[in-house]
N, C-alpha and C positions, 0 to 999 in steps of 0.2 A: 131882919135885914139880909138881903142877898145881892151878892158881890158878884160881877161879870165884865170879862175886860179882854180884849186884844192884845197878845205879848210877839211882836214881829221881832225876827232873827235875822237879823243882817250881816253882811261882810265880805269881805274876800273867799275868792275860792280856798279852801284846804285849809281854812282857819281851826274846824271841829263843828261845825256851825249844827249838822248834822247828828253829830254825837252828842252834843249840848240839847237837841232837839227832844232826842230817846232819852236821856237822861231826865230830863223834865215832863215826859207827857208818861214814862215808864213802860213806853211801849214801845218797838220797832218799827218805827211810822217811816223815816227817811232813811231809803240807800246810804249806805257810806264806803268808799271805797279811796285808795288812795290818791285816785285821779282827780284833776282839775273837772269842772263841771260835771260835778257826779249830778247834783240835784237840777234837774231842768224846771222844775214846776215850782209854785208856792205849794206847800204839801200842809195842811192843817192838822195837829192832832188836840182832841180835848181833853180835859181835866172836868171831872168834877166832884165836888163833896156835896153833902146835903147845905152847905151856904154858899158854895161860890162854885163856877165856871171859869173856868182860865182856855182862852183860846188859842194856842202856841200857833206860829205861824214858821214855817224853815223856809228860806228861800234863795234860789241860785247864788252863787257868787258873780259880786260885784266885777263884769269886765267891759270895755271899750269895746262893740260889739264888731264883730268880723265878716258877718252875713245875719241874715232875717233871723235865724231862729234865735240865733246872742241877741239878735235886739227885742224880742220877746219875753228869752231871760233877762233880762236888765230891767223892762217892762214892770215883771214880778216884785223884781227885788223894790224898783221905785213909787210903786204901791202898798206897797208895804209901810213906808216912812207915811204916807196920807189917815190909816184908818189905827194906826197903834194906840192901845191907851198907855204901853210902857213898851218902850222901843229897846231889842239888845241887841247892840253890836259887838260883833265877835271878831278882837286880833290875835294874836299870837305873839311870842316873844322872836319871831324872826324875821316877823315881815317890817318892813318900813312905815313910821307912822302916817308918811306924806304917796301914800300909795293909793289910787283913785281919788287924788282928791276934790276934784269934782261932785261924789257921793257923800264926800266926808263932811262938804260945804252946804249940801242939802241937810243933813242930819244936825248942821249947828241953827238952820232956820224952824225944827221943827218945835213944836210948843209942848210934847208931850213929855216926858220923864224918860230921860236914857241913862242906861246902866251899859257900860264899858267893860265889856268880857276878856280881859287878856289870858287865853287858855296858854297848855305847854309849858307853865313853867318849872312842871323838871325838868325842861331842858336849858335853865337858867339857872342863876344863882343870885345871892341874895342881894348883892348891892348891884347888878346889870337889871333884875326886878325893878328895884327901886330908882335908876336911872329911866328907865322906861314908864313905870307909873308918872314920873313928874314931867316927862314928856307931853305926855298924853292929857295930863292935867292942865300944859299948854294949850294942844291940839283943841281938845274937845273939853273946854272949860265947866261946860252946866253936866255932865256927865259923871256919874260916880262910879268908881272902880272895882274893878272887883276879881283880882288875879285868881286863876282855877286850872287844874289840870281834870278836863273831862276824862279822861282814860281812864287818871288812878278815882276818880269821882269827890278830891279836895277842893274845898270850898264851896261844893256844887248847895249843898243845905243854905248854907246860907246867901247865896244869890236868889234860890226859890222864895225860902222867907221874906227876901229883898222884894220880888215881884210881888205875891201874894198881900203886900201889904198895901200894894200899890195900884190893886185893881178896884176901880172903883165901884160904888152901889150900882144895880142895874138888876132887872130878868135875866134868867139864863135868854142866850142866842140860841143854841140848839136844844133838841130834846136833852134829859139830864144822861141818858143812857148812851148817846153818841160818842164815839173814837175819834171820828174821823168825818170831813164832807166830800170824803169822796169815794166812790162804788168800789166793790170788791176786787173788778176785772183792773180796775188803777192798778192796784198792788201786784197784781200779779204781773205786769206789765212792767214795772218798775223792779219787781225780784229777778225777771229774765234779765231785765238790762242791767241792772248788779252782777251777773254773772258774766253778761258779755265785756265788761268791765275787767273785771275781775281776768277773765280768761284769755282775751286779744288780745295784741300790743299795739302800739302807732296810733294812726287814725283810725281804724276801724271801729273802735268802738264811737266816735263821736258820728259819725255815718250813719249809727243804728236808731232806728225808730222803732219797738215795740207794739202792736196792734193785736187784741184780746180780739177774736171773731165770733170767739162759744165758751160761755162758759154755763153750764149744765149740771146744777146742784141736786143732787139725792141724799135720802137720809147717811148712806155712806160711803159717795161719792162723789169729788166733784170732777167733769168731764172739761177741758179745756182745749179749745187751737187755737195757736196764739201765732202770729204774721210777722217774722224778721223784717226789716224793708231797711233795704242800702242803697246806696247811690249808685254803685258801677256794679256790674255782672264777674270783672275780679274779683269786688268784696265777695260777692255770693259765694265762689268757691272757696274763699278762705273760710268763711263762716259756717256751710257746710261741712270742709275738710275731707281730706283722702276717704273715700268711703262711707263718708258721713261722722267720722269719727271724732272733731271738732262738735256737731251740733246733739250729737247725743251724749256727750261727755258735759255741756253747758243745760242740756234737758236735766236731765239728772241729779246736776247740782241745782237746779232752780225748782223741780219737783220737790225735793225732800223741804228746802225750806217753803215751799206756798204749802204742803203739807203741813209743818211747822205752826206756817198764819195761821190757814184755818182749823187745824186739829182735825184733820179730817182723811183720809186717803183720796191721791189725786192721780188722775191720766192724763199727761198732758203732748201733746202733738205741737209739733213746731214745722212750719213751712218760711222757707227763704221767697222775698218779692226783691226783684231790684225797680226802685223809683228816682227816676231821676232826678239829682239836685234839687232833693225836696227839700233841705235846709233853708234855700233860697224861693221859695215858691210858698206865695201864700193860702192858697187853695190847702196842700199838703200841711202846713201850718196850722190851718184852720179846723183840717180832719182829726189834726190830734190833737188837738184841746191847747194849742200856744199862745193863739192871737183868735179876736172876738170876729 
């Protein structure tokens, strides 16, 4: 008997959705940073044992969308709810239970089995926990709970257990040897843009679009240029910096970890594109893998 199943990760921006993602696949598949919309994509990571396949899925946070590329992420996340064979939603103990609930409304029509993630609660205590659990036992009645603080990694075993019980017989969906469905050059693309995260303030990082143009594998190298692309020709200099000293200060840090990924020694070249209001443009959308 072999077990194979779809596990989608939903919820509000800066829930942990991300962290909850690597904690469960045991690998550093999705960015995480402290910002709102870190994750723009559904990002897949697999599981497998010699009886079952588990297919994690991480996907943008849940927001009211502002221009084309938000309503692309929102796209993500609401596909998600369609192909789950065990759906988790991920809140926290700060956000408000009545927050999107428009998405919260969808998730009580679905037919699949949802598990109720409320991560962070060190930063509760013990009867604000439990005022919150029986909220939520309102809220989202067919749902079972299951309080976790992904950081310190409590109760994270036994949400897994939770899942793994709950994936149903089937074939593996991918080969058994599979991480991830998606290309190397993804990641590297997504470690840059963690770093520009990580490194900008304001908007500027929400501006950034990442584009891999080479990437160039030898036995002990891999060669990489990789395409900054912002909206205004300001952004550009910020994101270069005096001298260049902003974009080799973010090379740097984004080297040593795609080093890290793939175990390997890397060269990696970074050139600035300014593109106009490619958030809102579906062509540019389409180049980067947003919308079909």
């Amino acid at each position: 008997m072999h077990k194979s199943g779809f596990v989608n990760i939903v919820g509000n921006p800066n829930v942990g959705k991300s962290t909850l993602m690597n904690l469960l696949v045991g690998e550093r598949i999705s960015i995480i940073t402290s910002k709102a919309q870190t994750t723009r994509h559904r990002i897949m990571g697999i599981v497998n044992t010699p009886e079952m396949q588990i297919v994690y899925s991480d996907t943008p946070g849940v927001l009211k969308p502002g221009y084309r590329l938000q309503e692309s992420m929102l796209n993500f996340s609401q596909s998600a709810l369609d192909d789950a064979d065990v759906l988790v939603y991920v809140t926290d103990v700060v956000e408000k239970t009545d927050k999107n609930e428009f998405f919260l409304e969808k998730i009580k029509c679905t037919s699949s089995p949802v598990l109720l993630v409320i991560n962070k609660i060190d930063l509760s205590n013990q009867s604000e926990l439990e005022n919150l659990v029986d909220t939520w036992h309102t809220v989202l009645p067919q749902a079972e709970i299951f309080p976790i603080s992904a950081t310190n990694r409590f109760n994270v075993d036994n949400l897994k257990n939770r899942i793994e019980s709950l994936i149903p017989e089937s074939p593996p969906y991918f080969e058994k040897d599979a991480l991830t469905d998606r290309p190397a050059r993804f990641f590297v693309s997504e470690i840059i843009r963690e770093k520009i995260l990580l490194y900008y303030q304001k908007e500027i990082p929400y501006s950034v679009e990442v584009a891999v143009e080479q990437f160039v594998e030898s036995d002990k190298l891999i060669s990489i240029k990789a395409l900054i692309i912002v909206e205004r020709e300001s952004q550009k200099g910020i994101i270069i910096g005096e001298r260049g000293a902003a974009i080799k200060k973010v090379g740097s840090m984004a080297r040593k970890d795609i080093e890290r990924f793939f175990e390997k020694k890397v060269f990696l070249e970074m050139f600035v594109k300014v593109e106009k209001d490619w958030r809102n443009k579906d062509a540019a959308l389409r180049k980067f893998g947003y919308s079909e």
